[in-house]
N, C-alpha and C positions, 0 to 999 in steps of 0.2 A: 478455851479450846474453840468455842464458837467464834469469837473473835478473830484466831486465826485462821478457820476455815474462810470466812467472809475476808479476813487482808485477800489470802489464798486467790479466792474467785475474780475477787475486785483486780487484783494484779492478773490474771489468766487473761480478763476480760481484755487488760491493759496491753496486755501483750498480744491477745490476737487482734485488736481494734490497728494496732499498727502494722502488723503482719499484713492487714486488709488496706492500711492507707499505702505501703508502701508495694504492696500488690498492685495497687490502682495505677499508683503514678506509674511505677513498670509496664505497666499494659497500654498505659496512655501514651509512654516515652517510644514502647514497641510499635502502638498504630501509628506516631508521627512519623517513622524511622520508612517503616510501610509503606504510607502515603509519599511521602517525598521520593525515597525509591522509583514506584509507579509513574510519580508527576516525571522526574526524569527521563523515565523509561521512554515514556509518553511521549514527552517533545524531542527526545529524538527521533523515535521513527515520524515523528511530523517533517522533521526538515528536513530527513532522508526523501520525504516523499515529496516535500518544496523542490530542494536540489537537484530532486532528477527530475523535477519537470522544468524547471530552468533549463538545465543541459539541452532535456529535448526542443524544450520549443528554439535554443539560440542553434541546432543542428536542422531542425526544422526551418527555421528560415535563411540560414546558411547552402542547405543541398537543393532549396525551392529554387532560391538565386541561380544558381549554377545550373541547373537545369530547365530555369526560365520558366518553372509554374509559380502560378500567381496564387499563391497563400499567404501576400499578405495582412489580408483581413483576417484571417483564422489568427497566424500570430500575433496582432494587435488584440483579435479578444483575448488571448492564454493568456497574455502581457498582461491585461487586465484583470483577468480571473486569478493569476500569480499577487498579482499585488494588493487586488480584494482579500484574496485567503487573508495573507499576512498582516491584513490591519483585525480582518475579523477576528483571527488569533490572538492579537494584540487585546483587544478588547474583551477578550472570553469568548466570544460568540464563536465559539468551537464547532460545532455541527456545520454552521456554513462555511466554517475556513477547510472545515473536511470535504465536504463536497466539491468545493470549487478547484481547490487545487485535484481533486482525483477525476474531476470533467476532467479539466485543460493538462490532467498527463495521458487520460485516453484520447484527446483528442491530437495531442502531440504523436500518438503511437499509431494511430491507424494512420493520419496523412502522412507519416514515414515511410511505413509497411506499402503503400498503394505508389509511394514513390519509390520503395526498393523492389516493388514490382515491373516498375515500368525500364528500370534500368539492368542490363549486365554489369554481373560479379565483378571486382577489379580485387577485391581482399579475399573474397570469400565464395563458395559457391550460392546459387540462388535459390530458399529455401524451397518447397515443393511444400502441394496441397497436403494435408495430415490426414493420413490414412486413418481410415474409423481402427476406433483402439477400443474394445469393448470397458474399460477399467476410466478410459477419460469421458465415455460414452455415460460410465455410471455415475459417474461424479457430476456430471452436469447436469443429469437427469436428477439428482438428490439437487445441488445449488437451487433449479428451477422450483422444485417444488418448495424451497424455501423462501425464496425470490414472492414467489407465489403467494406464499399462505402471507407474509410480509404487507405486500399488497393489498390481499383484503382485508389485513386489520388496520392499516390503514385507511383505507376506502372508506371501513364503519367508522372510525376514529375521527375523522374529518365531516365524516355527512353529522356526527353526532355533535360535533363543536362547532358544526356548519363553518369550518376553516379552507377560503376560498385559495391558497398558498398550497395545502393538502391537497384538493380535491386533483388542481391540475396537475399537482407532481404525480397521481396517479397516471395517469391521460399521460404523462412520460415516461414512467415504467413501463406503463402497457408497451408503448411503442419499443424501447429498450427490448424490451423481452421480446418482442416479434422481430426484430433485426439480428438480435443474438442468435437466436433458430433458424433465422434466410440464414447466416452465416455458416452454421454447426452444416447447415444442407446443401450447403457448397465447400464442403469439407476442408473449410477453416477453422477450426474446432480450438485453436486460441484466440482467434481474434473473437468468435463467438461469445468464449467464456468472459475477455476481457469488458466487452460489454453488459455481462449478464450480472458480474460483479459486481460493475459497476450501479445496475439496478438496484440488487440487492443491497447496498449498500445506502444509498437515497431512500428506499424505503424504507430501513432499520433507523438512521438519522432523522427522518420525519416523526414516525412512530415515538422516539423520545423524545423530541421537539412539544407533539403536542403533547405527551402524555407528564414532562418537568419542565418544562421551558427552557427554553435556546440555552439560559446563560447554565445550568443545571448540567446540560449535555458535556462530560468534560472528558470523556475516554477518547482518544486517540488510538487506541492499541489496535493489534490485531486481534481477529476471535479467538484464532487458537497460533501454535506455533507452524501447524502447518500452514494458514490463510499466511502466516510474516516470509515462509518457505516460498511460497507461489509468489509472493509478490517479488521477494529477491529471484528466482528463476526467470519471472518475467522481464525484470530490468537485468539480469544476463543478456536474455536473447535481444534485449533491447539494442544496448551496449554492441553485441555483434551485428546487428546490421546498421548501427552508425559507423561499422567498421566497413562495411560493405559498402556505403556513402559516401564515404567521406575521404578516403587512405587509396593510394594512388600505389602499385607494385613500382618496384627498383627504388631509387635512391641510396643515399650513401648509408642510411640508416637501417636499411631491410635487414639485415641481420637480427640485431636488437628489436624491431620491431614483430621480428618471426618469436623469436625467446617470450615475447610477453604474449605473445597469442596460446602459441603451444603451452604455456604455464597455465592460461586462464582456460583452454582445454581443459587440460588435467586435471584441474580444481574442480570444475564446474563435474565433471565425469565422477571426483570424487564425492563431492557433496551429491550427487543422483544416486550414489553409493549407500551414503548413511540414511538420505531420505528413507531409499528404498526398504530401511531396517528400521522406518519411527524415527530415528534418531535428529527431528528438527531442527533442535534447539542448536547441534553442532553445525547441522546442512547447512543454515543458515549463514552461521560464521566461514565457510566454508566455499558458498556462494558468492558472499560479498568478497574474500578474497581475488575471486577470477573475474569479478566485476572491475574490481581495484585493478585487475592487470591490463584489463581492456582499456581503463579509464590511461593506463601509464605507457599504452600501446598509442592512443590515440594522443598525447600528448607529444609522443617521440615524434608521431607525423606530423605535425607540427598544427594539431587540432586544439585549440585553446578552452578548457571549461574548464569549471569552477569544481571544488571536492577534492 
């Protein structure tokens, strides 16, 4: 009887010892499944964000021409900051491929904006300064103070590993931040925010730079679905005022050309829709839609880009 209780145990033992190994590899096969996922996930919103800085800067030096300003020193650095990213990324060194391609798509976006300033509408009307909005008032005031607190852990983080790389990226934030606020107070209140992102972002990238090292730094993603929401809104609005640059009224094509605008209306109005109910994760898909319409509006004018 003792005997059998002991096979008994010895066989339970037997059977949960594998229950346990075949748990393990489940759970190992599950975080690989996981990871690879994310890794995906990951590099595509990287090239989504290559890609449209390519576009801007070849519209950016396309509407400079035509309208005879001289930027093309600015486009020869994106060009280079474009093609730095993509070796960085090549290599892993992920946190600089992050940066630099998100410099040289802010710096594609303001010298556009300051150019569809200087010209009349021919697509579109000419956007107007943005009225203080108390709700985009609060949101920028929450970024800042995060921006902020970012900043001085930084600051300590660098005086502490005396990291001279650190120290002046602060010395760029600071400045970042105080151009983003001249901006908010001349109520530009996106072009402010795109800068102040842009801070907050350099100093989150530094911050795990020094705290894992460069090659460690390997997320790509957005913070949340809302930050992937604002950055497709922004390359909406983007998209429309390369409409506004670039696409000449009449032609034989205006018809079809009017269809893919008013579509990318409606989308963009719907996705403000779901946003406005949480619902990112669709706004998103919903966004890039009316993006894709603009991208097939401005193809029709016979505007050539990549995507």
């Amino acid at each position: 009887m003792q005997n059998r209780t002991s096979i008994g145990i010895v066989a339970a033992m037997m059977l949960a010892a594998g229950f346990i190994v075949q748990a393990d590899a489940f759970a190992q096969q599950t975080s690989a499944r996981v990871a690879a996922t994310a890794e995906a996930r990951q590099k595509d919103e990287f090239t989504r964000l290559l890609d449209s800085t390519k576009v801007l800067n070849q519209a950016l030096k396309r509407v400079s021409e035509q309208k005879k300003v001289d930027n093309a020193a600015l486009v020869q650095a994106n060009d280079k900051k474009i093609h730095d990213a993509e070796s960085a990324a090549a290599d892993g060194r992920i946190a600089t491929a992050r940066i630099l391609v998100d410099d040289a798509y802010l710096n594609c976006k303001l010298a556009l904006a300051d150019l569809a300033q200087k010209s009349p509408s021919v697509a579109q009307p000419a956007p107007a300064a943005d009225a203080p909005n108390p709700r985009v008032q609060k949101e920028y005031a929450a970024r800042m103070d995060s921006t902020r607190a970012l900043r001085d852990a930084l600051e300590r983080i660098a005086n502490e590993k005396n990291d001279d790389p650190g120290k002046q990226e602060v010395a760029l934030i600071d400045k970042l931040m105080r151009d983003a606020d001249a901006q908010v107070a001349q109520n530009n209140a996106k072009r402010g925010r795109a800068i102040l992102d842009h801070a907050y972002l350099r100093a989150k990238v530094q911050i795990e730079r020094l705290r894992g090292g460069e090659t460690l730094v390997r997320e790509l993603k957005f913070d949340t679905k809302e930050d992937e929401y604002r950055y497709e809104l922004d390359r909406n609005d983007t998209y429309g005022m390369l409409m506004k640059l670039l696409v000449q009224p009449g032609g034989a094509k205006e018809a079809e050309l009017k269809a893919h605008v008013e579509r990318a209306a409606r989308l963009r109005k719907d996705a403000e829709g779901i946003a406005a109910k949480k619902g990112f994760e669709d706004a998103v898909k919903t966004m890039e839609e009316s993006s894709g319409e603009y991208q097939r509006a401005l193809r029709t004018a016979g505007v050539m880009i990549p995507g």
